[in-house]
Structure formats: C-alpha cells, structure tokens
N, C-alpha and C positions, 0 to 999 in steps of 0.2 A: 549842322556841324558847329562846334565851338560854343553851343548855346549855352552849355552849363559854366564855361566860362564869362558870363554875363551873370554879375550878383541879379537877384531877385529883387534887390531895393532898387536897382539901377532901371530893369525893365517895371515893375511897379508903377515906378514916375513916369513911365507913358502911358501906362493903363486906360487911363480916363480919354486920352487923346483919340481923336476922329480921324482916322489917316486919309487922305484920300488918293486912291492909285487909280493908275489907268487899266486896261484888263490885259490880260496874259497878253495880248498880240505887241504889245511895247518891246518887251523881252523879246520876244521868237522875233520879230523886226529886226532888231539889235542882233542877235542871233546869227539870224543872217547876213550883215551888213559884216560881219566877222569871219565872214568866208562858210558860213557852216552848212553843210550837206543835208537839207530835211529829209527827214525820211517822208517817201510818198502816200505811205499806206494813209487810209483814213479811217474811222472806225463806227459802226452806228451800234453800241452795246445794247446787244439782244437778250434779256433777261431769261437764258435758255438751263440755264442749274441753279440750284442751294445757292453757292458761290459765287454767282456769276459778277454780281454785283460788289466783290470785296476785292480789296486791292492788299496784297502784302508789300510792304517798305521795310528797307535796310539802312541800319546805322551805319554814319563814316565815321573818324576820326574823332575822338572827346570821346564818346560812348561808353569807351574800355574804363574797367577799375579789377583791382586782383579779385578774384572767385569769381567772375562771371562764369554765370552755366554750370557750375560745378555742382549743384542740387542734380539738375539733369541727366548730367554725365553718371551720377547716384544709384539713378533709380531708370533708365534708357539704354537699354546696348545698344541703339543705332546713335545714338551719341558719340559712345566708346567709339564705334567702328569708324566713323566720321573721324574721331580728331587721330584716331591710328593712321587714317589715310592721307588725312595732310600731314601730318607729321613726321611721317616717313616718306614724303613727298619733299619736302625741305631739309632734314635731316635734323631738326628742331623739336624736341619736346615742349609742343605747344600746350598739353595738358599741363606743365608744370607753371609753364610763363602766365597761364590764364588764372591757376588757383593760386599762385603760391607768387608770381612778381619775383623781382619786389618792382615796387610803382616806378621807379627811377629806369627800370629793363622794360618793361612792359610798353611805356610810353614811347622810346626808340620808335620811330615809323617803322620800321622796316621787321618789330615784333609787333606793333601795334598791327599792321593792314593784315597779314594771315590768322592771327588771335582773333580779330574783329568777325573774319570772314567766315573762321571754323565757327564759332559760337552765335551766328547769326542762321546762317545753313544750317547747325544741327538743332534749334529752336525749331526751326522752319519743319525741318522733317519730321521731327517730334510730332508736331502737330496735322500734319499731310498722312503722317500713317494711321495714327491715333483716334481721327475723324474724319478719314477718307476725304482731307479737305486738299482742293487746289482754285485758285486764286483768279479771276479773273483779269486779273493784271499784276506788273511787277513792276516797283523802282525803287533805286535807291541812292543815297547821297554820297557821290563822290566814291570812297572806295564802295556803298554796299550797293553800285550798281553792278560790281562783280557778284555781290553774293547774289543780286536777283538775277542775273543771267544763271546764275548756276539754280537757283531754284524754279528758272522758268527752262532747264533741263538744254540750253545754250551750249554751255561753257561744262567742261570736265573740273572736278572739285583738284583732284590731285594737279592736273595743269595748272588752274587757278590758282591754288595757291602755292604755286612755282613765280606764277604773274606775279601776284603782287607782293610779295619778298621781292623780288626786283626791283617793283613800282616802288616801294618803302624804300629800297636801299638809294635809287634814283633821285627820288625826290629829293631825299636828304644833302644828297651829295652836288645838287643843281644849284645851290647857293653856299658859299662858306660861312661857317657861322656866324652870328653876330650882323649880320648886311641885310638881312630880311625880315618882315616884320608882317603882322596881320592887326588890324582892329577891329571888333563892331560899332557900327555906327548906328546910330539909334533914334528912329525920328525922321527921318529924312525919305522924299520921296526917289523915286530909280530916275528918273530925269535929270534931279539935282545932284545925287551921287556922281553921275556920270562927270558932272560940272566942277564937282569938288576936286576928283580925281586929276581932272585935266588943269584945274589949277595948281594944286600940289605940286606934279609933277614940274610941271612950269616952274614952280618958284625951288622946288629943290635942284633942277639943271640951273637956274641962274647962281645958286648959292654955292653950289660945285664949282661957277667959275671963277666966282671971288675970292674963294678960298679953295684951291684945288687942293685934294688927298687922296696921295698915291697910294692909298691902300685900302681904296675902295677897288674891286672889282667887279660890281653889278652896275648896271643901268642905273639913270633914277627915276624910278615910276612908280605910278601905284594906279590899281586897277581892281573896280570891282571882282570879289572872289565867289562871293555866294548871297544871291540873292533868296534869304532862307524864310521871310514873312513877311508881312505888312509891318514897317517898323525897325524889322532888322535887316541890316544887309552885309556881310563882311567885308573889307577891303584888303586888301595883300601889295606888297611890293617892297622895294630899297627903304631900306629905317627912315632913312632921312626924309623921303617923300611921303612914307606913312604918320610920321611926325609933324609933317607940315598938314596933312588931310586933320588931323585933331587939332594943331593950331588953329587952322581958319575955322573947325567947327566952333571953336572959342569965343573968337573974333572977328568974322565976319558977319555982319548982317544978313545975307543970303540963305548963308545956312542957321539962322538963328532958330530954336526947339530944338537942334540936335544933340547928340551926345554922340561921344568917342569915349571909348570903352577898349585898351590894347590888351590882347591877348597873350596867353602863354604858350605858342607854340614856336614847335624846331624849325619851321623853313616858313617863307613866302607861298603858298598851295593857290592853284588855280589863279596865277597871273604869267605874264609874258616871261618873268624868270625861273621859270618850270621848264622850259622851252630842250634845256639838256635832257631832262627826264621827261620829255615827249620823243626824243629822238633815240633816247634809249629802250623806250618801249615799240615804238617803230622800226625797230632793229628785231628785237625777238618776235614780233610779230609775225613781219616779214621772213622769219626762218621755218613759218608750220610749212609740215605737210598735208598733203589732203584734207586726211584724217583728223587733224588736229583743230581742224578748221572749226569755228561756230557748227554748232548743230541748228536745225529747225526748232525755232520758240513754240511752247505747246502754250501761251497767251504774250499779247502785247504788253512790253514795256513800254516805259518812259526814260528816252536816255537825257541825262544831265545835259545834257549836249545843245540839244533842240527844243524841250520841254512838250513834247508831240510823241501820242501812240505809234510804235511800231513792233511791226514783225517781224524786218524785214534785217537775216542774217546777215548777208551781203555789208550789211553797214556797221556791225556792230566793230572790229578790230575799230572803224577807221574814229567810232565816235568816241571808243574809251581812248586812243589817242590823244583825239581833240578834248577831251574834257580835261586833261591833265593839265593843260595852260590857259584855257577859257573858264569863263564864270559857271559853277552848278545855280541854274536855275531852277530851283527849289520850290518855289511859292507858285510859277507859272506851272511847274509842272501835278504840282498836288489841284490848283486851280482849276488845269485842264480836267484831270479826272473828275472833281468833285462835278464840273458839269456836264458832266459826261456818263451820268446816270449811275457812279459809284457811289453806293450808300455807307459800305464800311473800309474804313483802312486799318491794318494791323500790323505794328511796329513790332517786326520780329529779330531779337537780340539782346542785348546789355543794352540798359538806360532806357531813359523815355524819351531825348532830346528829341525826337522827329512828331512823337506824338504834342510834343506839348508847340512844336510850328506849325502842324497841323491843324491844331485846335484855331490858331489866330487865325492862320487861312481862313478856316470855315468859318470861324465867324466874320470875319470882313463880308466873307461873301453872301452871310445870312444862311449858311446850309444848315441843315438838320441831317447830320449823321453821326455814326458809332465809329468813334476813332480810339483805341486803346492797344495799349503796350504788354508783349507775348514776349515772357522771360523766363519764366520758373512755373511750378507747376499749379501755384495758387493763382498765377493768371490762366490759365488753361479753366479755371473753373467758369467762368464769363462766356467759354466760345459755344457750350452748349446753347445756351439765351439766345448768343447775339448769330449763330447758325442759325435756327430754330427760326427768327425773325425774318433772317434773310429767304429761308424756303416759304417765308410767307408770302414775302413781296413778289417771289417769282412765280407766283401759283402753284408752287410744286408741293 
C-alpha cells in the first residue's frame, strides 16, 4: 500500500543497503501484545494439486488508476456480470468510475475500496475459470483482504461490496480533514520504528501544551500503519506527530539512514484514529443474520491482522474489525507463506505495488520463487509456464 507513492529515486538510495530484521515472530509478538486474537489453525502445506503451492494476493489503496480492467471487462462476460453485481449492490456505476474517473472521484475512498474490490475479483475469476485455477492460499493488503475472502468463496461479492462502501465512507469521515497524515519511512528497522513513533508522539503532546489549538480535534500520535518490506514501513497518525516522526528522522542520531517520505493520502489508515471507523464496522457487522455470516474458506488466508494461516470463519468479522485500526503486517505475512512451502504468488488486480514488496521480501529472505502481477490479458500469457512448473513440483 502507498508504494507507488514512494519515487523510485527515493527507494533506489537504499538499494545497495543490507537491512537487517528480525523474523516474522517480532511482529506477530507485537501483534499480540495488541490484544490480537491468533487464529489457532496451524498448517503443514501438502503439495497435493497444480496449485497447491500458489498463493493469490490482493491490492489495497494506491493500486487504482482510471481504465483498470477495462481490456477484460472487453473481451470476458464473467467480468461484465461481476461489476453488474456490485454495482447494483451499491447503486453506483462502478464500471464508469473504474474506466472513465476522472482521478479526482476515483481516489475518494469510499469509490476507491468497491472499484478496487470488483476489479481485483473479476481478474481473479477470469483466471479461476479460464484455467481451472484455485489457489492454495489467499491474502491481501488492507482493503484486498476483502477481495481474498470473497475469492477464497468466504464472503458474498454483493454484501462485500456493500461492506466496503461503508468501510471507505468510514474511514474518511474518522478524522476531519487536514489532522491526519501518513509517511513512509525508509531504512529503518520495526524495533526502531516503534521508538520513533513513541517519540514523536511524546514531543507532539508536549508541543500541544505549549501552544494549545483549539481546532485540533484528534489525538496526537503516530503509529506504525504498514509494515509493507524490508526497508519500508508506513506510519499514520495526527499531522503534527507525523511531522515530528520526519523531524527526528532528520535529526536525530538513532534514526540516522532513514528517510521520511509523506504521502498523499485522505485520512490517517490503520492507526488508533480509525478507531470511529472500527466501531462503524462493528455495528453492520453485528446486524448479519445467519445466512449472511462468513461462509467456510475452501483455502487458508492470511489475515492483515496476525500475519498467520487461517481457516478458521469464526474469526474472520472479528479480524477485519481489528485491522482497521491496527498495523497491516505485510512483510511478516508474505514471509510466513514464502516459508511455508509457497513457491508462487500472484498479484491479482490494478498495479504491481504488492508484487514489487513481494519481490524485496523474497529476496531478504534468499527465496527462489515466481512472484508476478495478473492484470490484463497479456499477463495471463505467463500462467501457462508458471502453472506447468508448479504441476511439476507437485508430481502431478
């Protein structure tokens, strides 16, 4: 998330740099230390299909630009029928907002998270019917762990994107303009972040009492948002606290190699000032019936939440809850798969962003795997190969 908002000369300058992190269980520690519910399942991947071994990942937020999917929509009637069905699910012509924008309506969260969502599902399904392909696992960042609920056959497409038109209209409305802010921070390991944050915070509550303004109405904090690779990590919270987190990357000796990098987006995402738009999704939630409930996962996800396989429905309302105001653990979670006998991941929707944090993962971690971006139908040409490969590994 927000990667493309990161120039290419900016991440470049760390290139050469040797990160050195600790492994996934930092996070999931942290994780927990946060009140968060692990899911119990545990998983030993039995290399039992074609597939078995491939993980499909969904885009969140930054992803979107006008024409996504519109080739597809072209030349696919289960496309067509996909965006007929969310869109008369919201009462939003989302085939218009997705080909036509303009960028200025598109970007709106609350047109971005259902655009994001139809165009990542009908990628997905495209290629689920096409190549009798399904996935050995599913995740996805922030808003596309809805869409991977709904392609691991969870979540109903039309409810979903009832959800998150909500989610979008929520979030937005969880902070007043202008009081929230997000940066990436570039260089820095998840220990030290933590460090930064708790400073910030601290010097922007001191500087609110020196100079009190009555027209702030948020907190002042800032709080890891996404911990998205080796290298990058996002932070979110109150302007003024996220301003002081790049001051000290400046000037402080502690965090010296970093870089702060502030972003262009409409709210504070995945910090403790989400906290309305948890409680607003905790409301609709709370109103299913039976029927409306999760269905059974036909493969384990990875919820943002925990960065741990599960299957397990029971938990999933309570985790897209919690992920709304807690960090997307991104790195620990692509981490876990990679060892965990996943050989390919496949970035299905608009953009590459997930593929190209993917890539830094595996390489910290020294893996050897097929990580590539399913968008249009000139990527579709790859899945034969990289299928083909995969029924190799599995004896099949």
């Amino acid at each position: 998330m927000f990667l493309e908002q990161v120039s290419p000369l900016a991440l470049s300058s760390f290139a050469g740099h040797d990160f050195q992190y600790e492994n996934s269980t930092t996070l999931l520690q942290i994780s927990i230390q946060m009140n968060s519910r692990v899911p119990t399942g545990v998983y030993d991947m039995k290399l039992s299909s074609p597939f078995s071994d491939v993980v499909a990942v969904f885009p969140g937020q930054g992803s979107q630009h006008v024409g996504m999917t519109q080739e597809l929509y072209s030349n696919f009637s289960i496309v067509r029928e996909i965006f007929e069905e969310a869109s008369d699910a919201i009462h939003v012509d989302l085939k218009k907002l997705c080909f036509e924008g303009p960028e200025e309506i598109l970007k709106l969260t609350e047109n971005t998270q259902p655009c994001l969502l139809v165009c990542s599902v009908a990628t997905f399904e495209v290629v689920k019917k096409e190549f009798d392909f399904f996935p050995g696992a599913v995740a996805g960042h922030s808003l596309g762990e809805y869409s991977a609920l709904v392609a691991a056959g969870s979540l109903d497409l039309a409810q979903t994107t009832r959800w998150v038109r909500e989610r979008g209209l929520a979030m937005q409305r969880a902070v007043p303009p202008g009081e929230g802010s997000m940066a990436a921070i570039l260089g820095v390991e998840d220990p030290i972040i933590l460090n930064l944050c708790k400073k910030a915070t601290e010097r922007a509550i001191e500087a609110r009492k020196l100079q009190p303004n009555t027209d702030q109405q948020v907190t002042a904090l800032v709080e890891p948002a996404n911990f998205n690779a080796p290298g990058q990590i996002v932070i979110a919270g109150s302007c003024d606290a996220v301003q002081e987190a790049m001051r000290l990357i400046q000037s402080d000796p502690e965090f010296s190699g970093g870089k702060a990098i502030p972003l262009q987006v409409s709210a504070p995402f995945h910090c403790q000032l989400m906290r309305p738009a948890r409680t607003r999704m905790a409301e609709i939630f709370s109103e299913l019936t039976a029927s409306e409930q999760p269905k059974p996962l036909s493969c384990p996800y990875v919820p943002n939440r925990t960065g741990s396989l599960s299957k397990e429905r029971e938990l999933v309302l309570e985790l897209l809850i919690d992920q709304i105001d807690h960090p997307v653990l991104w790195r620990q979670s692509i981490s876990l798969l990679l060892n965990s006998n996943f050989k390919t991941i496949l970035e299905f929707g608009p953009g590459k962003v997930l593929t190209g944090l993917n890539k830094r993962i595996a390489n910290q971690l020294s893996k050897n795997c097929t990580l590539r971006s399913i968008s249009d139908t000139e990527s579709f040409k790859i899945l034969p190969q990289i299928f083909k490969s995969n029924d190799t590994h599995s004896g099949g």
